[in-house]
C-alpha positions as CSV (number, residue, x, y, z in Angstrom):
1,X,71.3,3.6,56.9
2,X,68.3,5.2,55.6
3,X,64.9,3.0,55.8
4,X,63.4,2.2,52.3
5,X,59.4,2.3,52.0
6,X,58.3,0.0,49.6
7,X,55.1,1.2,49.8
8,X,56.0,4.5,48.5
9,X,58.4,2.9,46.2
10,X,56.8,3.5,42.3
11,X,58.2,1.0,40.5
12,X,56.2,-1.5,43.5
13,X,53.3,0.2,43.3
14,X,53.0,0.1,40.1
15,X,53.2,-3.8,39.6
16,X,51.0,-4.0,42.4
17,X,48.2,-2.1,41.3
18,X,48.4,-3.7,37.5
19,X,48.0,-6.8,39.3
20,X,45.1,-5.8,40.8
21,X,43.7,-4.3,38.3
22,X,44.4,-7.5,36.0
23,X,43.1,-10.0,39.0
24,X,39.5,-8.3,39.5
25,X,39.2,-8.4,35.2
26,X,40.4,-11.8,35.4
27,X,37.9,-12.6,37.8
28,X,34.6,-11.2,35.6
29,X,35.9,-13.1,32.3
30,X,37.1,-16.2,34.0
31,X,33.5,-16.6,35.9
32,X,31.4,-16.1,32.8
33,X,33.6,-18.0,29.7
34,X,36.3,-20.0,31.8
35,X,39.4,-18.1,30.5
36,X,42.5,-17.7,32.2
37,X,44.7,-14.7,31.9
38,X,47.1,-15.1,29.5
39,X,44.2,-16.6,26.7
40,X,42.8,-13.8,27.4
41,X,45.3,-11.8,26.4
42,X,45.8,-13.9,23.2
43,X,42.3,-13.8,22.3
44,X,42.1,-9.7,22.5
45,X,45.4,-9.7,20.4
46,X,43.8,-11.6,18.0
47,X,40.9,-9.7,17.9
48,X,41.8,-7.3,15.8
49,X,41.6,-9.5,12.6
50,X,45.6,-9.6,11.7
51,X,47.1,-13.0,11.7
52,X,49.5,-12.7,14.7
53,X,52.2,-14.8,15.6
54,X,53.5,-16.2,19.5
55,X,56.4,-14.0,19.3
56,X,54.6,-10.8,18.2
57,X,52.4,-11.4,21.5
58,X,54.9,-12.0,23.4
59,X,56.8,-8.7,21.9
60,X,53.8,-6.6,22.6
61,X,52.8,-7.9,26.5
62,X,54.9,-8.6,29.6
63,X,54.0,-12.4,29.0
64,X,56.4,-15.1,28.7
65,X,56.6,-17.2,25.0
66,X,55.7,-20.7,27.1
67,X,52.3,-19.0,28.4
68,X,51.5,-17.8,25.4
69,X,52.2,-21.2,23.4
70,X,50.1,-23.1,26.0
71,X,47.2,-20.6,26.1
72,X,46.9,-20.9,22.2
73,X,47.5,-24.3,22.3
74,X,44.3,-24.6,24.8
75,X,42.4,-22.1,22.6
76,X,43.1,-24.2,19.3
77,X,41.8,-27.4,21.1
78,X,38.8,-25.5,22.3
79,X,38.0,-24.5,18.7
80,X,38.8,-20.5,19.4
81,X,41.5,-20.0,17.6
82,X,43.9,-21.7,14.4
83,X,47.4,-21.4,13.5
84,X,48.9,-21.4,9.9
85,X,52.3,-21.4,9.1
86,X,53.2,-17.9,8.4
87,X,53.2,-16.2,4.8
88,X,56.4,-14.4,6.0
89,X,58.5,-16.6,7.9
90,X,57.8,-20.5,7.5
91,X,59.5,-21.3,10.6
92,X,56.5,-19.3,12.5
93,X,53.1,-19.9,13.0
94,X,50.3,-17.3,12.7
95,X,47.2,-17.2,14.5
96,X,43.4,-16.5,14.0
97,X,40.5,-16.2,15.9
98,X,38.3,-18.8,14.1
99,X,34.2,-18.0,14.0
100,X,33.6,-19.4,17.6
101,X,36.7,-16.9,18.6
102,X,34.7,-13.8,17.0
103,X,31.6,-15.1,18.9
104,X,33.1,-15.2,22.3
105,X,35.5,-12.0,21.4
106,X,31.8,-10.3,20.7
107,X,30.3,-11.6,24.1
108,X,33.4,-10.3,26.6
109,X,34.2,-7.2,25.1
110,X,31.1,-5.6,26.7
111,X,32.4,-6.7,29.8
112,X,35.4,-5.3,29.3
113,X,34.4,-1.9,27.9
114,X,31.9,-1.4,31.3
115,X,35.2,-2.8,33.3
116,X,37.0,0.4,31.6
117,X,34.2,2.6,32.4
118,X,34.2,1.8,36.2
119,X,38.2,2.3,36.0
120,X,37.7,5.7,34.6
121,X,34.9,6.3,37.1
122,X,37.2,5.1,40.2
123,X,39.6,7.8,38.4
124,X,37.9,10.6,37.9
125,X,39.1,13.9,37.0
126,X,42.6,11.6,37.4
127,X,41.8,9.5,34.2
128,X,43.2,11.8,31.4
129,X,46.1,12.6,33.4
130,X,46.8,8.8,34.2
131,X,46.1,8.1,30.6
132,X,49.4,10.7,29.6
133,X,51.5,9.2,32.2
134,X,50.9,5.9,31.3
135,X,51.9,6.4,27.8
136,X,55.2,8.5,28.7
137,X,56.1,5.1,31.0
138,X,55.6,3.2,27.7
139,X,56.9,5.1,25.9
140,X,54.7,6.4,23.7
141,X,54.9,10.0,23.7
C-alpha cells in the first residue's frame, strides 16, 4: 500500500496555513481590543453598513451559527453592535455596528490593512497569482 504524505496533501495544507494565518491576526487584534475570532469576523461583516443577519454570516464564512450567536450576543452586551428584528423576515434578527462598533471598526482596520501588506510582502511576486487561485477555490471565477 502506497504511503500518503499529509504534508503534501493540499486540501491539509491548506487548512493549516489559513489557520495560521487567522491565529497570528487573531493574535494583533485580540492584544490590542480583546476580541476573539469569530467577533471579529462579525464585526468586519458588519462593517460594511448593511444590516446583516446570523444566518447571512454564517452563509458567507466557515463559522458555525452558535459562534456566531454568542459572539454577537457578547458584542451587543459590550455596546458594539444591536439587533433588530428584520424588515424582511420577522423571525430573523438583523444586526448593526452601533457608534462604538464604527469607532473600534475605524481603530483595527489599520491593523489589518498593514497585516495584508506584510502577507503580500511574505508573497511576493506569488501574491497576484495566489490571489487568482484563491478565487477559482471559491469559486469565484
Amino acid at each position: 500500500m502506497p504511503q500518503f504524505d499529509l504534508s503534501a496533501f493540499l486540501p491539509y495544507r491548506l487548512a493549516v496555513a489559513s489557520a495560521r494565518v487567522s491565529k497570528d491576526f487573531a493574535d494583533r487584534y485580540r492584544a490590542e481590543f480583546g476580541l476573539s475570532i469569530p467577533e471579529w469576523r462579525v464585526l468586519a461583516h458588519l462593517a460594511g453598513g448593511d444590516a446583516v443577519s446570523v444566518r447571512e454570516i454564517h452563509a458567507r464564512v466557515d463559522m458555525d451559527k452558535s459562534k456566531v450567536s454568542r459572539a454577537a450576543a457578547r458584542l451587543e452586551s459590550a455596546g458594539l453592535i444591536e439587533k433588530r428584528e428584520s424588515a424582511v423576515d420577522r423571525r430573523l434578527l438583523d444586526m448593526r455596528l452601533t457608534p462604538q462598533g464604527h469607532d473600534l471598526i475605524g481603530r483595527i482596520m489599520p491593523i489589518a490593512d498593514r497585516f495584508q501588506s506584510d502577507l503580500e510582502t511574505r508573497l511576493g511576486a506569488d501574491a497576484a497569482p495566489f490571489r487568482r487561485a484563491l478565487r477559482a477555490l471559491l469559486g469565484e471565477e
